[in-house]
LUMKOLDREN-45445 format. One record per residue: z, y, x of N, C-alpha, C in turn. Coordinates in pm, whole numbers, plus 50000, padded with zeros to 5 digits. Each point is the difference from the previous one (the first is absolute). Layout:
<marmars>
ZYXZYXZYX...
</marmars>
This chain:
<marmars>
895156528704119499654990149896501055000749890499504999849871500884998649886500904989050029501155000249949500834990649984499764990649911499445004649832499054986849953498894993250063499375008650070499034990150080500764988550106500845004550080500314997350078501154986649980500524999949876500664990649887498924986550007498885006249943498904987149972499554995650082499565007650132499614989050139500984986750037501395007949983500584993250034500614989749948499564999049841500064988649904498994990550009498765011550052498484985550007500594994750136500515002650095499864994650124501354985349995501005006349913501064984749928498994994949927499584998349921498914994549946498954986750033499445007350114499414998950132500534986450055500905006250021501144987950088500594987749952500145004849855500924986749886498574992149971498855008350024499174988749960499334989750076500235005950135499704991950116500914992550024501245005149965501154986550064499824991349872499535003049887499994988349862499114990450048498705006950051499084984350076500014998550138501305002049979499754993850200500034986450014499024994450076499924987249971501004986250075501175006750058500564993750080501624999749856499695005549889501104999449904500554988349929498594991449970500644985749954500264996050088499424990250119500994994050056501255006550090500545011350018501055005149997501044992449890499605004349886501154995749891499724984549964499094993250054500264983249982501364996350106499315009250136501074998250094501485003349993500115012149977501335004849910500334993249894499214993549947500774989549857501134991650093498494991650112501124991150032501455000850123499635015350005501294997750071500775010249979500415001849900500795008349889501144984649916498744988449996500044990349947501574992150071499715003250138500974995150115500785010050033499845009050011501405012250052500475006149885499605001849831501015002949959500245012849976500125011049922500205012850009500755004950157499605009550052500745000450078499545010950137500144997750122499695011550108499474988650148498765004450014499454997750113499015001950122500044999850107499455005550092498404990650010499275010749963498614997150005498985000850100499084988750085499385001750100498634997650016499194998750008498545001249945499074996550166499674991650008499044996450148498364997549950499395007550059498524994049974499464994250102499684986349918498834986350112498885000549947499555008349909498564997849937499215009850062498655000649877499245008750078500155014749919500945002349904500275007549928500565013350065499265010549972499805009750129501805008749965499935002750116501405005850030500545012549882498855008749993500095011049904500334994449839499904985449974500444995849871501314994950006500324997550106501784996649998501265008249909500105015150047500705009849867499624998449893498444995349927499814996849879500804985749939499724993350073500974986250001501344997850018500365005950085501545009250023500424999449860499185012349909500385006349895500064992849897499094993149979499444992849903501154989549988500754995650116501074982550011501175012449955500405008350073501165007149951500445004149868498705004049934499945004249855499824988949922499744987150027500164988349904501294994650023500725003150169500904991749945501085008649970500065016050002500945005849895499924994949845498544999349976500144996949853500514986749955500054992450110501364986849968501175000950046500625011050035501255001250084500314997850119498795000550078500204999350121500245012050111500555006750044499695018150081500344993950106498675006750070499404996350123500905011150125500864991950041500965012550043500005002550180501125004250071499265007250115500564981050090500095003450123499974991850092501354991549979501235007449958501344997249985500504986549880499084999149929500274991749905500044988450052501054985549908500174989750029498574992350018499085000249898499064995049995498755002650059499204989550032498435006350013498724992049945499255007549965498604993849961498955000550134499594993750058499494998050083497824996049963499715008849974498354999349961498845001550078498744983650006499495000050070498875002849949499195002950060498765005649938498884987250094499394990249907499264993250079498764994149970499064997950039498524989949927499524994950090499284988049923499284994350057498245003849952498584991550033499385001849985499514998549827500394994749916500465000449857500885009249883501105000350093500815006749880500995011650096500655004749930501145008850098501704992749944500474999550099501544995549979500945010050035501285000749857500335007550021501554993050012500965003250160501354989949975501235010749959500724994449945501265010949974501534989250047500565003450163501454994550019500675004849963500794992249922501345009549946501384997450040500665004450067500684997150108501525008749971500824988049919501145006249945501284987150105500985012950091500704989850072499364992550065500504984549975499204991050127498924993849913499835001549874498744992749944498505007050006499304998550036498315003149949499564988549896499595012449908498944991949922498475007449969499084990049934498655008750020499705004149890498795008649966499535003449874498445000350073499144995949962498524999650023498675004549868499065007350043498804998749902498805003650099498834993649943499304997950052498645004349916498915007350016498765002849939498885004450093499005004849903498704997250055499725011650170499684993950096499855016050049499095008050020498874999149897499095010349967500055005149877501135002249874500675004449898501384998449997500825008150074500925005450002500835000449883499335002849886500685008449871499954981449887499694990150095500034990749893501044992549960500094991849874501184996949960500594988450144501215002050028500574989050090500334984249965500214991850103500614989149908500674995750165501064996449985501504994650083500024988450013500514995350136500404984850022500654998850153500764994049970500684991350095499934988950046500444997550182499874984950009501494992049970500134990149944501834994650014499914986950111500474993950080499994993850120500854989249948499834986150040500784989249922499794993950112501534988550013500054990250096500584985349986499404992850085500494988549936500304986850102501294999550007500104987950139499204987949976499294997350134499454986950021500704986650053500975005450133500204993750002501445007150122501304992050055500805006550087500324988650096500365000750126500084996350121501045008550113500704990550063501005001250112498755008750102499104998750063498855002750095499515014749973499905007350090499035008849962498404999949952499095003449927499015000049984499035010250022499024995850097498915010750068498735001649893499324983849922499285007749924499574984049922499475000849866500344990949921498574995049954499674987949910498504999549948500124988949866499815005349881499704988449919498414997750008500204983350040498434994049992500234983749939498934993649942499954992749930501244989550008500495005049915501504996149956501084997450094499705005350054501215008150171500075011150019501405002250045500335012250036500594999750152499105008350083499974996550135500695014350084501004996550055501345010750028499645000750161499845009850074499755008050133501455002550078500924996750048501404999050017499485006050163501105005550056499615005050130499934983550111500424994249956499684983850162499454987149906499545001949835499684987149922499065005549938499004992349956499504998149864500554991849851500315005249898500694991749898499404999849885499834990149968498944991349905500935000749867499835003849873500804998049931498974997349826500494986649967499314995849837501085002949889498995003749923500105000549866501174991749915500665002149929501024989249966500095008149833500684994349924500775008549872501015006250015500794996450085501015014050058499425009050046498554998250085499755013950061499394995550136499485002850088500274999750115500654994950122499574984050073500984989950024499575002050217500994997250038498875000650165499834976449960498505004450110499404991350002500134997550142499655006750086499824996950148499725014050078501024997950147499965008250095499404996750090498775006350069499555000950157500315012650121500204995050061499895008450102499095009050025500395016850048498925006550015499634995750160501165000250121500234996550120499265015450107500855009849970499665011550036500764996650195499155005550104500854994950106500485013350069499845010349909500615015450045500765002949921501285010750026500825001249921499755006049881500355003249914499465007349885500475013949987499605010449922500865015250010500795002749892500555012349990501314996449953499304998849836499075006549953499405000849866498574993850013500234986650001498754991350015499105001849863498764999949958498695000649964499264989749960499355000849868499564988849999498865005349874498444994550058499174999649841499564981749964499185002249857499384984549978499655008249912498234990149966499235004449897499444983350003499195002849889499634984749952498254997750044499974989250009498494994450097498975001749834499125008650019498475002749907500164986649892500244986450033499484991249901501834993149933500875009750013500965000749979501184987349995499804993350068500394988150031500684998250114500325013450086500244999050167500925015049998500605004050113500165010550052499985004950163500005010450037500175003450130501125010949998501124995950091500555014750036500735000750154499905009649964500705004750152501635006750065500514994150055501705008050086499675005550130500725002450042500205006150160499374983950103498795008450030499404992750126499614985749985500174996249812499324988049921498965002849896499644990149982498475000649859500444986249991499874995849833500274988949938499255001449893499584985449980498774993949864500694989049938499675001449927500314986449885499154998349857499684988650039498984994049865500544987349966499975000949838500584986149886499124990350069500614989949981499744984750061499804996349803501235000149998499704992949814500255006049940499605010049883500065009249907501044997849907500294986749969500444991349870502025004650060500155005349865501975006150032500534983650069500815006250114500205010150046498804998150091499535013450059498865003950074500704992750207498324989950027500524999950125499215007550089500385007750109500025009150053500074996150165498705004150041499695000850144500255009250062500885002750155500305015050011499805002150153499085003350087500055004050103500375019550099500614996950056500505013650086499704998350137499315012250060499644998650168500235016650034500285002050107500145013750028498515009149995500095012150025499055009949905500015014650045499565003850050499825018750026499175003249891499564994849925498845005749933500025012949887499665006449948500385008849918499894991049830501295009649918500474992449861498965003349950500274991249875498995007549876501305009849922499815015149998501155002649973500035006249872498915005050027499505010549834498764993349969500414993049831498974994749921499385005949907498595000049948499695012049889500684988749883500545012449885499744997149869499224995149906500134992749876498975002649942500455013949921498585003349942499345018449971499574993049860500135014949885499574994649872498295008049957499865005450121498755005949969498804997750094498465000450007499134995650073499325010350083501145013649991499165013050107500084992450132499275007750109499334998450101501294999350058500985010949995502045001450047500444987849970499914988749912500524989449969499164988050093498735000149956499454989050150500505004350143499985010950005500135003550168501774996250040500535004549892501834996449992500234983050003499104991849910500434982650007499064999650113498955001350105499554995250113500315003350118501685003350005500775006750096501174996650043500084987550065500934996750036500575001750133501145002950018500644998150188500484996849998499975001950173500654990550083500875011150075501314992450055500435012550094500964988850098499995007450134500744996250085501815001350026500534991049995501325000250005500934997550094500925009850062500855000550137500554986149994499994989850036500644987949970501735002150057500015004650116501145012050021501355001949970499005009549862501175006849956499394998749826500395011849941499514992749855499155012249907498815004750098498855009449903498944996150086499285006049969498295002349954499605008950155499094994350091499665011150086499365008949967499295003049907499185008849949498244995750007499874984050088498525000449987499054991249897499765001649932499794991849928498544995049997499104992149908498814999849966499404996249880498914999649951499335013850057500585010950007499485010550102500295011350018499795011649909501015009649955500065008649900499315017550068500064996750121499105013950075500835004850015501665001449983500935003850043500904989150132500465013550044501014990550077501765003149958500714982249889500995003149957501064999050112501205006649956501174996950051500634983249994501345000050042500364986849967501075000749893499754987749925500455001649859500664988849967500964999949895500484989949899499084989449888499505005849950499224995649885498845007849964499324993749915498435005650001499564997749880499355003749873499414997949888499045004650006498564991949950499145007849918500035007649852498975011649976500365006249888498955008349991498894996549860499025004049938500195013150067498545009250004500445016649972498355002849962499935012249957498425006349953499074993850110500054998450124498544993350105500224986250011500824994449987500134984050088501245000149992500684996250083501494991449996500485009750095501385001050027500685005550068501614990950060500325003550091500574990650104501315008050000501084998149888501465008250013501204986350112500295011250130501014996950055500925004250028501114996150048501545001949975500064995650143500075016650114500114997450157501234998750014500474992850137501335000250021500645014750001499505009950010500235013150014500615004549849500104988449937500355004349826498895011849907498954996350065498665013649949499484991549968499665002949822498894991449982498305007649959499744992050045498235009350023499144990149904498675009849971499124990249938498845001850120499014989350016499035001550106498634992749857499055010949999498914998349944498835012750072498624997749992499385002050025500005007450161500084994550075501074998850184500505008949966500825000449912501355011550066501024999449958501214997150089501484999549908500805012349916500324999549932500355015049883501754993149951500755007750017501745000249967499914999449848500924994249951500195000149843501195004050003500345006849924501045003649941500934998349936501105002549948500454995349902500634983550014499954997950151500534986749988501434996050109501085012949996501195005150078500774987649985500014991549849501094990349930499324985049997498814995950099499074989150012500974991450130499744989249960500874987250124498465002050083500234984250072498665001750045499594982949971500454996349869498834995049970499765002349849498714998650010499335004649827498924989949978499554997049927498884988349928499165009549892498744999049961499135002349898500214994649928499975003249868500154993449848498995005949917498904989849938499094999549922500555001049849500275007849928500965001849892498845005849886498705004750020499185002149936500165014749918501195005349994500695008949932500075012050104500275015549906500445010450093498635004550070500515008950079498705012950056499804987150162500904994150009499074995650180498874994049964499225004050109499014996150024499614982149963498894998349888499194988649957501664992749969501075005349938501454998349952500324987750109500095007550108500984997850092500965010150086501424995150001500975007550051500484992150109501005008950051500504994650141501674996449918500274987950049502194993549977500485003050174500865009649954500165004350137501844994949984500644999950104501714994050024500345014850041501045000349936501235008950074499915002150166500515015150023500005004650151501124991150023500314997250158501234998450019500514985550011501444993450072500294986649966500895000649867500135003249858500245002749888500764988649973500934997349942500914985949979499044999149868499845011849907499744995749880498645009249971498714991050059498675004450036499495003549832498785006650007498815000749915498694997950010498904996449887498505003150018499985012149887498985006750036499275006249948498275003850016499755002249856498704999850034499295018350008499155003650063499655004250067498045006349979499645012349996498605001950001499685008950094498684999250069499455006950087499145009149957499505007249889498575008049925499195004950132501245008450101499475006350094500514997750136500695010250051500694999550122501824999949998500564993649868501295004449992499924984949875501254992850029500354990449924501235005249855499574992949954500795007049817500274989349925501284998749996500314990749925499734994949875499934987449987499324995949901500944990949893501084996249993500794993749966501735001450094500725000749873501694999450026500234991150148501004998350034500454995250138500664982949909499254990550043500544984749983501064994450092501105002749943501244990950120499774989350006499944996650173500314986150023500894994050024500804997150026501604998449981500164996350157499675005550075500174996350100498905005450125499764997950142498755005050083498794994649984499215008349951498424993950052499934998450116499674987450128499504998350056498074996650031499624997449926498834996750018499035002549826498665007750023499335000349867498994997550017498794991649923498785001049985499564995649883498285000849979499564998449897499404986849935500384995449897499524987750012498194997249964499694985649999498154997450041499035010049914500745001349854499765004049922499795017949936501285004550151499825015549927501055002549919500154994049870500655002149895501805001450048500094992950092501874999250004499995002850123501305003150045500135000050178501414992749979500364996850140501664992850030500835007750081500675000550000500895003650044501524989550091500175000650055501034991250088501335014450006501284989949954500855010049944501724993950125500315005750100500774997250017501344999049919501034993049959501145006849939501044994250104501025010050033500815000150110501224985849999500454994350053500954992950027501405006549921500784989449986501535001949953501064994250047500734996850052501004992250092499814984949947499594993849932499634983549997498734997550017498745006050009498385000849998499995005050100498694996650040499045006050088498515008449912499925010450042498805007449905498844992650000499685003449835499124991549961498695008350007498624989649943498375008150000499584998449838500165009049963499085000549852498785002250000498964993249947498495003650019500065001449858499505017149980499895000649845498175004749997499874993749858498385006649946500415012149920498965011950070500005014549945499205002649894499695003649936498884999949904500035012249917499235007049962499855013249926499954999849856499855009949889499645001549828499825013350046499085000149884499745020649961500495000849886500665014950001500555005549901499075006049923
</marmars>
């Protein structure tokens, strides 16, 4: 073959190539993504890692590879070998709507995120970014530990491991009104348990401790609220996981709010035997905590086994999630309306560990691997106890902060609450 011929094949075949990588359709959001985390690291050198959770077939990964490397050289970023201080950590994820794309950036001991999110049947469309930011806000603090809390018509009704505590409304804040006895006649374990949810015509509650069930309904509505409170012993199973409310009317949203459980509790010791009802067609392990959580068929049942594995159980079968190595074991749902979770709900999950100086963070499921959804919120102290409040919109949190040589450690009950960026 001539050498001019042989010149021009090999110019059409660059050609060829520059024009396929010009529309590859994985190029914009590459460089939305590289904006923003060029945005956060800064000219500089880092170790790049790339995981796929979608359905985005394996053979497009080197295109995507290419595509994040070459945007973020063109902001100063070089994507360098394993040795570098830094790393970008990239998840590849969707849900039944859109595809999510997460970027950790993980310089020293800080992570921070970079996120975009678009359509996932046009790939090549313009992106648009958001974040969740996590806000908190004390309700109220106490000498006592607190198992689990309830604002109801103009009371705030406190779950203490051996009392019930009645507490009104005041202009300072939050006053106690009156203590009853829970009168538990077994000992308690070392990390006692506790739920309450509020009675349908919202005027009452029921909740439950170790080897008790307790009700209480207003006598007189008029501040301060008087308050009837009976406790009798109880095997019965909690109400433990409540549905949400859902902002949409698919068939996944009725079947998700007409799903409530119940589950049985070691009175014991301090988890979950695994049986609950109704029955999910699985048979779970025994567990810490339990949430419901929208998904494409119906609702799905995420738990946190004593085994530190947390699984999701939907359609009978339990499936491992991922991505959740740095999860405590308790977490709450948050209705935040915002972000890729599902009908914009995410999971507020606590710090692994007994942490002097705990966190929430929030948290998404698209698939089989959780992805963060918002920065890490210090609590200044241990989460002991989280759930969601009647509403969805906020969860609480119960915040140990440790003792000092004149105190005894105190209980912060703070309100969590979300914004989108």
């Amino acid at each position: 073959m001539k050498p001019l011929c042989l010149l021009a094949m090999v110019a059409s075949v660059l050609m060829v190539q520059s024009a396929s990588a010009a529309t590859s359709p994985w190029e914009q959001p590459a460089a939305a993504l590289a904006e923003q985390i060029a945005g956060i690291l800064g000219p500089g050198q880092a170790h790049l890692t790339i995981r796929n959770n979608s359905r985005i077939s394996t053979d497009e990964i080197p295109a995507i590879r290419r595509a994040l490397e070459e945007a973020l050289k063109a902001r100063g970023v070089q994507a360098s070998g394993a040795e570098s201080a830094n790393t970008i950590r990239v998840t590849l994820s969707e849900n039944i709507r859109e595809r999510l794309w997460v970027a950790e950036i993980v310089e020293g001991n800080e992570t921070r995120l970079a996120m975009i999110r678009f359509d996932a049947g046009a790939p090549h469309q313009e992106v648009s970014t958001s974040e969740i930011t996590l806000h908190k806000q004390a309700v109220l603090t106490t000498t006592e530990p607190v198992l689990a809390a309830l604002e109801i018509a103009d009371s705030y009704i406190v779950i203490e491991p051996e009392e019930i505590v009645i507490y009104a409304h005041s202009a300072s804040g939050w006053q106690e009104q009156n203590r009853v006895g829970i009168g538990q006649k077994m000992p308690l374990p070392r990390d006692p348990r506790g739920v309450i949810f509020p009675t349908p015509d919202g005027q009452g509650f029921a909740a439950s401790v170790a080897g008790m069930a307790c009700s209480g309904s207003v006598q007189q509505a008029s501040p301060p609220a008087n308050w009837a409170l009976h406790c009798h012993e109880s095997d019965d199973p909690w109400l433990l996981a409540s549905p949400q409310p859902a902002d949409t009317n698919s068939a996944a949203s009725e079947n998700f709010n007409a799903l409530p459980i119940r589950a049985f509790y070691n009175a014991a010791r301090n988890y979950f035997t695994g049986v609950i009802t109704p029955s999910l067609g699985a048979d779970l392990p025994p567990y810490y905590n339990a949430v419901l959580i929208p998904r494409p068929d119906g609702a799905g049942l995420l738990i946190n086994g004593i085994d530190s594995k947390v699984q999701l159980v939907e359609a009978a079968a339990i499936k491992s999630i991922a991505g959740t190595r740095d999860w405590g074991s308790d977490f709450a749902a948050l209705h935040t309306g915002c972000g890729a979770g599902a009908q914009g709900i995410q999971i507020i999950v606590s710090g692994s560990g007994e942490a002097l100086a705990d966190s929430l963070r929030a948290y998404e499921i698209p698939a089989l691997e959780a992805i963060p959804a918002s920065t890490p919120l210090a609590m200044d102290g241990t989460v002991t106890a989280l759930w969601t409040a009647p509403d969805g919109k906020s969860v609480f949190a119960v915040v140990r902060k440790p003792a000092n040589s004149c105190q005894a450690d105190l209980y912060e009950v703070d309100r969590v609450t979300a914004s989108c960026n």
